[in-house]
PAVEXFI-149367 format. One record per atom (N, C-alpha, C): atom name; x, y, z. Coordinates in nm, 3 decimals. Layout:
<atoms>
CA | X | Y | Z
...
</atoms>
This chain:
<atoms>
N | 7.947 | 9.831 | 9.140
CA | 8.088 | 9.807 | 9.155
C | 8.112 | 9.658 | 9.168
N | 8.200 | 9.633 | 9.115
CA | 8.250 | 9.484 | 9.131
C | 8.331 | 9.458 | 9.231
N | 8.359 | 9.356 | 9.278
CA | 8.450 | 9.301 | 9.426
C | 8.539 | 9.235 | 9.338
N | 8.514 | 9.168 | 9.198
CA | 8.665 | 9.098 | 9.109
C | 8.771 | 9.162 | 9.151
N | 8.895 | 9.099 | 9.172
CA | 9.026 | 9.211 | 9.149
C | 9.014 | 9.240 | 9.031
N | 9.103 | 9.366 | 8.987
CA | 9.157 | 9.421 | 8.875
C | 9.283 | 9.431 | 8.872
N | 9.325 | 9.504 | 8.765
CA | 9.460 | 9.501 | 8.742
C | 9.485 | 9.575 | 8.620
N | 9.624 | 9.631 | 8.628
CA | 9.610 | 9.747 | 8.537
C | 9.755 | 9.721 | 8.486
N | 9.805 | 9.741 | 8.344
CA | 9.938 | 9.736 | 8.315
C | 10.009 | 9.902 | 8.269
N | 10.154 | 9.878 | 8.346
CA | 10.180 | 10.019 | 8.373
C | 10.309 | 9.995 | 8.297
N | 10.406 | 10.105 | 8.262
CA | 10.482 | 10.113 | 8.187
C | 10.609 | 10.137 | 8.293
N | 10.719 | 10.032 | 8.319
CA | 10.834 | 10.090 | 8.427
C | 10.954 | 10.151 | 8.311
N | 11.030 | 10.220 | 8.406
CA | 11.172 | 10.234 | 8.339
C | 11.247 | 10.181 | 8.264
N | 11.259 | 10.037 | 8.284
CA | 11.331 | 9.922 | 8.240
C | 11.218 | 9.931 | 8.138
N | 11.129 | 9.967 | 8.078
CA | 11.114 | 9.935 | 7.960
C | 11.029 | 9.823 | 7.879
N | 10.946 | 9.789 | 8.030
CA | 10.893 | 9.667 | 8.027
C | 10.787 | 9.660 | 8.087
N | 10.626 | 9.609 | 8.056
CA | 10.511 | 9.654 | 8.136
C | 10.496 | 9.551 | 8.292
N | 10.414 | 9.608 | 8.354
CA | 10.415 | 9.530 | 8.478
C | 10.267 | 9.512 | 8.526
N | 10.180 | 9.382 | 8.521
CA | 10.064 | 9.389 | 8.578
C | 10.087 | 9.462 | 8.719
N | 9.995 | 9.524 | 8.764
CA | 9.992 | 9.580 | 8.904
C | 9.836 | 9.570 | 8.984
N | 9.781 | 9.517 | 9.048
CA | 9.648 | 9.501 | 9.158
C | 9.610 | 9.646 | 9.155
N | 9.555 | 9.643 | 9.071
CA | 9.431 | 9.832 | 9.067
C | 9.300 | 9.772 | 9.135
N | 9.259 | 9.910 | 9.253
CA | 9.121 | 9.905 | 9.335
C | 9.057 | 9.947 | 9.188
N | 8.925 | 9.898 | 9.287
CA | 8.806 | 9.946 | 9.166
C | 8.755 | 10.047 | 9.131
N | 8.847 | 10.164 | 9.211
CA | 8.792 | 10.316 | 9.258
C | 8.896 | 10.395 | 9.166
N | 9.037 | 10.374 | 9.135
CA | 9.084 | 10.405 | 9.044
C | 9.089 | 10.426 | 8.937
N | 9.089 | 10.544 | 8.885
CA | 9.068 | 10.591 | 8.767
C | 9.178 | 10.545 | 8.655
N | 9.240 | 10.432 | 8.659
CA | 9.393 | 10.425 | 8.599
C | 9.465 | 10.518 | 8.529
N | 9.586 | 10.476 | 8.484
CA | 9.727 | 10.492 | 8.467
C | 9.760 | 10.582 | 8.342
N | 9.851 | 10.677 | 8.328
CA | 9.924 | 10.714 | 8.216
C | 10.002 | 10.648 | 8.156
N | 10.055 | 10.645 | 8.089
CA | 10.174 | 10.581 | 8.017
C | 10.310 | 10.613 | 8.021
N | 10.332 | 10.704 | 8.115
CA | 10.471 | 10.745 | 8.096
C | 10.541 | 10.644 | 8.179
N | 10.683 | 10.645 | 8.177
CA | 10.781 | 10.530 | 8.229
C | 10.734 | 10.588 | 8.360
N | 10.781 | 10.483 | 8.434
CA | 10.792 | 10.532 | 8.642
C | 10.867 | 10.386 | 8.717
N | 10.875 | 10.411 | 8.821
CA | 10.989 | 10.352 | 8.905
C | 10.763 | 10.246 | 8.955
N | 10.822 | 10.148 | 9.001
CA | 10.716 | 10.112 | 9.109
C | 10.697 | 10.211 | 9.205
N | 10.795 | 10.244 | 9.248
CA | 10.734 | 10.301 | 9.382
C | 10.643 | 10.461 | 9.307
N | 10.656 | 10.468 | 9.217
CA | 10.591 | 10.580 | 9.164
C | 10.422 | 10.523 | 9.125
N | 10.407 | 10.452 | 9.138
CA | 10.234 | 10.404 | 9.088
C | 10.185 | 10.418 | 9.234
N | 10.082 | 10.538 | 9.199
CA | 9.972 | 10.620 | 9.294
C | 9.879 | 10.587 | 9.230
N | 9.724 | 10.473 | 9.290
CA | 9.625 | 10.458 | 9.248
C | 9.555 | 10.583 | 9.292
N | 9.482 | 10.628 | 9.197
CA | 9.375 | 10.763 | 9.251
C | 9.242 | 10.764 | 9.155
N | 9.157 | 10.807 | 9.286
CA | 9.005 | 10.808 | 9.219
C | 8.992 | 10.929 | 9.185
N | 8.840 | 10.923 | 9.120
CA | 8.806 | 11.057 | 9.068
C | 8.830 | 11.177 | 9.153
N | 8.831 | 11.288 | 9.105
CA | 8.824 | 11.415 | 9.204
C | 8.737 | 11.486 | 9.153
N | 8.722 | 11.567 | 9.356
CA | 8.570 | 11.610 | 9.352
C | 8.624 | 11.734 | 9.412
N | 8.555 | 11.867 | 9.323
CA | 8.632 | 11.995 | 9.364
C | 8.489 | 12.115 | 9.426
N | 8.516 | 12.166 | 9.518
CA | 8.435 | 12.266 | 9.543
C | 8.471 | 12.440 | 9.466
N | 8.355 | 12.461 | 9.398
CA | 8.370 | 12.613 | 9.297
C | 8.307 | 12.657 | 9.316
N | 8.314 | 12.789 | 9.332
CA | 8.243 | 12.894 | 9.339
C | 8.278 | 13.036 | 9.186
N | 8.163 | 13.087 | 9.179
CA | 8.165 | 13.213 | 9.083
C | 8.161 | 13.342 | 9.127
N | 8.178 | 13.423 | 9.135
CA | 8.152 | 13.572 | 9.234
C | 8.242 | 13.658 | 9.114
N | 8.129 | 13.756 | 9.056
CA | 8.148 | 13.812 | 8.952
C | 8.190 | 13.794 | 8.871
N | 8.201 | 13.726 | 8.805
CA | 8.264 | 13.694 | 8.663
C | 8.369 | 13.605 | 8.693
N | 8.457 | 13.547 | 8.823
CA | 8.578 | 13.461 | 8.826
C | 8.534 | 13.352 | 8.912
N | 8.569 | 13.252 | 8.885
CA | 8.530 | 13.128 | 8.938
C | 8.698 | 13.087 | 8.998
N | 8.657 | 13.009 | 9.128
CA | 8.776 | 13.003 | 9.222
C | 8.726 | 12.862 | 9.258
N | 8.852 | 12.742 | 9.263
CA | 8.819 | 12.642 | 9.280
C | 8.896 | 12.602 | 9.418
N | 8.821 | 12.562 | 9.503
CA | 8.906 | 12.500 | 9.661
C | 8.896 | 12.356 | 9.693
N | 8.908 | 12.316 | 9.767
CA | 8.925 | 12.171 | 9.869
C | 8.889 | 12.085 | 9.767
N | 9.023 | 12.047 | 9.663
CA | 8.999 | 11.952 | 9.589
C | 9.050 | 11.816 | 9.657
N | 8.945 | 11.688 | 9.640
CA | 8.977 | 11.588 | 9.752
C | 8.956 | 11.449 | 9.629
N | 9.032 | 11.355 | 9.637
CA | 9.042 | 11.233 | 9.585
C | 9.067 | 11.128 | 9.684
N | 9.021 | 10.974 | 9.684
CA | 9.084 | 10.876 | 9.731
C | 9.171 | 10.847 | 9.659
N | 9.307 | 10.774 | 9.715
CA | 9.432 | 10.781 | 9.696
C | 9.498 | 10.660 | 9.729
N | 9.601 | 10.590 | 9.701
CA | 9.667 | 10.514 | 9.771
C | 9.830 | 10.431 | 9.708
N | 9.933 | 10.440 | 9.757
CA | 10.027 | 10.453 | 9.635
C | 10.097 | 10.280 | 9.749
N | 10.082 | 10.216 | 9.688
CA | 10.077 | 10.094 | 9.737
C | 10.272 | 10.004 | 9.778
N | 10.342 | 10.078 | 9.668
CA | 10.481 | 10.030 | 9.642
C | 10.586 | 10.126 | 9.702
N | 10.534 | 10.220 | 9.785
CA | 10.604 | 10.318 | 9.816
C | 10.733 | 10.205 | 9.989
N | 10.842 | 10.268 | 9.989
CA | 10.886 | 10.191 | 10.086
C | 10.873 | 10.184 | 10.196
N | 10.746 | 10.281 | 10.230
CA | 10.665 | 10.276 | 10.343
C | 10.541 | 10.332 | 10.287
N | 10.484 | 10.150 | 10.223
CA | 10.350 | 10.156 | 10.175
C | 10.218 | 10.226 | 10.235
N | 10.186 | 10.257 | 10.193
CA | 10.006 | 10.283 | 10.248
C | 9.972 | 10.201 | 10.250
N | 9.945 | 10.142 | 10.363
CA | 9.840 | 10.007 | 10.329
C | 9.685 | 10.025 | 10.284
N | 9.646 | 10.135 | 10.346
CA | 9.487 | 10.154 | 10.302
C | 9.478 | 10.286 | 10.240
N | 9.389 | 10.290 | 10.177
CA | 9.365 | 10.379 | 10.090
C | 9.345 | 10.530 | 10.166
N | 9.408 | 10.613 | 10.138
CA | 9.391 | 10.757 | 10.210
C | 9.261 | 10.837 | 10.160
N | 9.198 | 10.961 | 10.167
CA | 9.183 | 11.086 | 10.104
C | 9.258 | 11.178 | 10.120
N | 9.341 | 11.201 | 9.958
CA | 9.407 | 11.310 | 9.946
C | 9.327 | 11.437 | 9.937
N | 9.355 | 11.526 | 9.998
CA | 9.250 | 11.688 | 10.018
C | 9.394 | 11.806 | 9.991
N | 9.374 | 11.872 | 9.829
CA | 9.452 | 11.958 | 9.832
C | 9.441 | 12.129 | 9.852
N | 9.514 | 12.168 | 9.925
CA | 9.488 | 12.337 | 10.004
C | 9.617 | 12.386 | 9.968
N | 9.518 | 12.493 | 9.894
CA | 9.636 | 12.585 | 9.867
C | 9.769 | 12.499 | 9.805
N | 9.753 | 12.430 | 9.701
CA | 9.876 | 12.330 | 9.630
C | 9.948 | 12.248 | 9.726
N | 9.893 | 12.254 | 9.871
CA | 9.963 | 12.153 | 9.933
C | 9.835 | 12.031 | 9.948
N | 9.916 | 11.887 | 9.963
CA | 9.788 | 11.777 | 9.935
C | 9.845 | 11.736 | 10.126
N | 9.718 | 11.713 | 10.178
CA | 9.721 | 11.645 | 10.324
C | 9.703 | 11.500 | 10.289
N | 9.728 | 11.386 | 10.312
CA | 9.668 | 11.262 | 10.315
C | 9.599 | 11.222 | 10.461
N | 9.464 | 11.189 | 10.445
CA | 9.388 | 11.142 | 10.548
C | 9.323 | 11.035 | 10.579
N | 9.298 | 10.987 | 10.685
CA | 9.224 | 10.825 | 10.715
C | 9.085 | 10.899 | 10.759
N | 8.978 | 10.794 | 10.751
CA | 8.873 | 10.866 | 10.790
C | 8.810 | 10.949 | 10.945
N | 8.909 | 10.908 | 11.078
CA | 8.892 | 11.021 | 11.176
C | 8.957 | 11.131 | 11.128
N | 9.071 | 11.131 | 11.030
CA | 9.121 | 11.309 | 10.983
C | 9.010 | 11.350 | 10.912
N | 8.957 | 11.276 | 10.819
CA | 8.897 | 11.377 | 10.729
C | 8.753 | 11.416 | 10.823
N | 8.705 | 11.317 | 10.957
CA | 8.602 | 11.371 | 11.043
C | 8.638 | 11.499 | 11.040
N | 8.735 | 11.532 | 11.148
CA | 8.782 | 11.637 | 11.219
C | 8.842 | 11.729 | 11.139
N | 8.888 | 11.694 | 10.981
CA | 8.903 | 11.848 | 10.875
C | 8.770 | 11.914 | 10.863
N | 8.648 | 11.821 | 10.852
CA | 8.504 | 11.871 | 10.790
C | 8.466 | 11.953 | 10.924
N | 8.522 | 11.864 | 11.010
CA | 8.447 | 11.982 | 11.182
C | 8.479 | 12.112 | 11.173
N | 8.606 | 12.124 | 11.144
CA | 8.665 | 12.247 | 11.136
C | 8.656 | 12.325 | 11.010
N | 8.610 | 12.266 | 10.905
CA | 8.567 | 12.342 | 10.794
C | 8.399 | 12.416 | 10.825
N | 8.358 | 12.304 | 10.897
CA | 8.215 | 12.344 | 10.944
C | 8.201 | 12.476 | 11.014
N | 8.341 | 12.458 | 11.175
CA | 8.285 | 12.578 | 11.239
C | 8.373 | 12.750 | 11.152
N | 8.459 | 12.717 | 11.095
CA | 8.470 | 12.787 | 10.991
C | 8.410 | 12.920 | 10.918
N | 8.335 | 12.831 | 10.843
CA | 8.199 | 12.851 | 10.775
C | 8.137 | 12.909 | 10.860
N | 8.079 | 12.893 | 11.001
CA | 7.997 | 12.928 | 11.064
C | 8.075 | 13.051 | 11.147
N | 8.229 | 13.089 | 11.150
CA | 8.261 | 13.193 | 11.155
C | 8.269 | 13.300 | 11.009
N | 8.270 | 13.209 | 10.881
CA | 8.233 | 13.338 | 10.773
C | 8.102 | 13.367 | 10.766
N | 7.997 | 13.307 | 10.810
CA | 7.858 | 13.357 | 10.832
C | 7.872 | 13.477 | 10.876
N | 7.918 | 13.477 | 11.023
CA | 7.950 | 13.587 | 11.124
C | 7.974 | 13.681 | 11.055
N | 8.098 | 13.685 | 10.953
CA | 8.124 | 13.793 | 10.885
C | 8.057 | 13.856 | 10.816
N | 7.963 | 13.761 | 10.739
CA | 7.833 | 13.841 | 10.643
C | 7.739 | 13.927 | 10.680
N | 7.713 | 13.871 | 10.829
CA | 7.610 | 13.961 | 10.861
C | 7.649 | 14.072 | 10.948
N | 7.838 | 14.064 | 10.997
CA | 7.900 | 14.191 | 10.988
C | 7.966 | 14.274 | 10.921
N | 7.970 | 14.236 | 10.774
CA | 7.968 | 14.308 | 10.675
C | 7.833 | 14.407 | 10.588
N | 7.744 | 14.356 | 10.657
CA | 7.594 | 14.409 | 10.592
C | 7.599 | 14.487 | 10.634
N | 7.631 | 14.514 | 10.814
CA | 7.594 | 14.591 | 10.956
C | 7.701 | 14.705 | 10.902
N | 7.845 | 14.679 | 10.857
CA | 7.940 | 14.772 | 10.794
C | 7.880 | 14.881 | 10.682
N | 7.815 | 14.770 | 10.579
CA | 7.816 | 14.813 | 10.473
C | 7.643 | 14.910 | 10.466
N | 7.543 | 14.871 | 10.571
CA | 7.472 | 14.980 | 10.576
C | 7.491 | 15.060 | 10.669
N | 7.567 | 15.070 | 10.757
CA | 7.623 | 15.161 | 10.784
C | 7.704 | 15.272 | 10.728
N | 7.775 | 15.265 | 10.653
CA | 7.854 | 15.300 | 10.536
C | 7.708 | 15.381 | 10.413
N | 7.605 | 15.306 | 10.385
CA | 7.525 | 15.374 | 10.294
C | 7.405 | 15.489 | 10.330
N | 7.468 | 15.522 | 10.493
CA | 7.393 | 15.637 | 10.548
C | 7.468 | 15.732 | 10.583
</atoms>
C-alpha cells in the first residue's frame, strides 16, 4: 500500500468533474451525477456464506466506509456491517463488542446442535 495521497475524479450534478482526496482502501467511484455530500468512499466487501442443501445464504456483509462531505462529516473511516438490509456504522470498540456478541451467539447455536441431536435421536427411537 502506498501512503501517496490519491484522488479520484467524480462526476457532480452541475455537470462538471471534481478532484476529490480518495483513501487508499477505496475501491472508487461510479459515474453517475451526485451532490458532494453523496461521495461515500468504500472498500472492498467481505461477506460470510454458507451452503446447506443446495441454497447458499449470505450474512454479515462488512466494508470500511467513510463519506467525508456529508454535513456532519465522518471524520474517520467507519466499518459499515450490513444485517438483515440494515447497514450499522462502527468505530473499532463497536465492531469489538459486535464480534463479542456474535461470538457468544454462536456459542449459544452450538448449544442448540447438540440439543437438536439429543431431539432428533430421540425422535429416531
Amino acid at each position: 500500500m502506498s501512503i501517496e495521497p490519491r484522488t479520484a475524479t467524480v462526476n457532480v450534478l452541475v455537470t462538471k468533474t471534481l478532484p476529490v482526496a480518495e483513501p487508499e482502501w477505496c475501491t472508487g467511484h461510479d459515474d453517475r451525477a451526485q451532490f458532494l455530500t453523496d461521495i461515500t468512499h468504500n472498500g472492498p466487501e467481505i461477506t460470510a456464506r454458507i451452503t446447506v442443501a443446495g441454497a447458499t445464504a449470505t450474512f454479515l456483509t462488512a466494508w470500511i466506509s467513510q463519506s467525508p462531505y456529508l454535513p456532519d462529516p465522518e471524520p474517520l473511516p467507519v466499518l459499515a456491517i450490513e444485517i438483515d438490509g440494515d447497514i450499522i456504522n462502527c468505530g473499532p470498540d463497536d465492531v469489538r463488542t459486535f464480534t463479542r456478541l456474535v461470538r457468544a451467539h454462536c456459542d449459544v447455536l452450538d448449544g442448540l446442535a447438540v440439543e437438536l441431536e439429543r431431539v432428533r435421536d430421540g425422535a429416531a427411537q
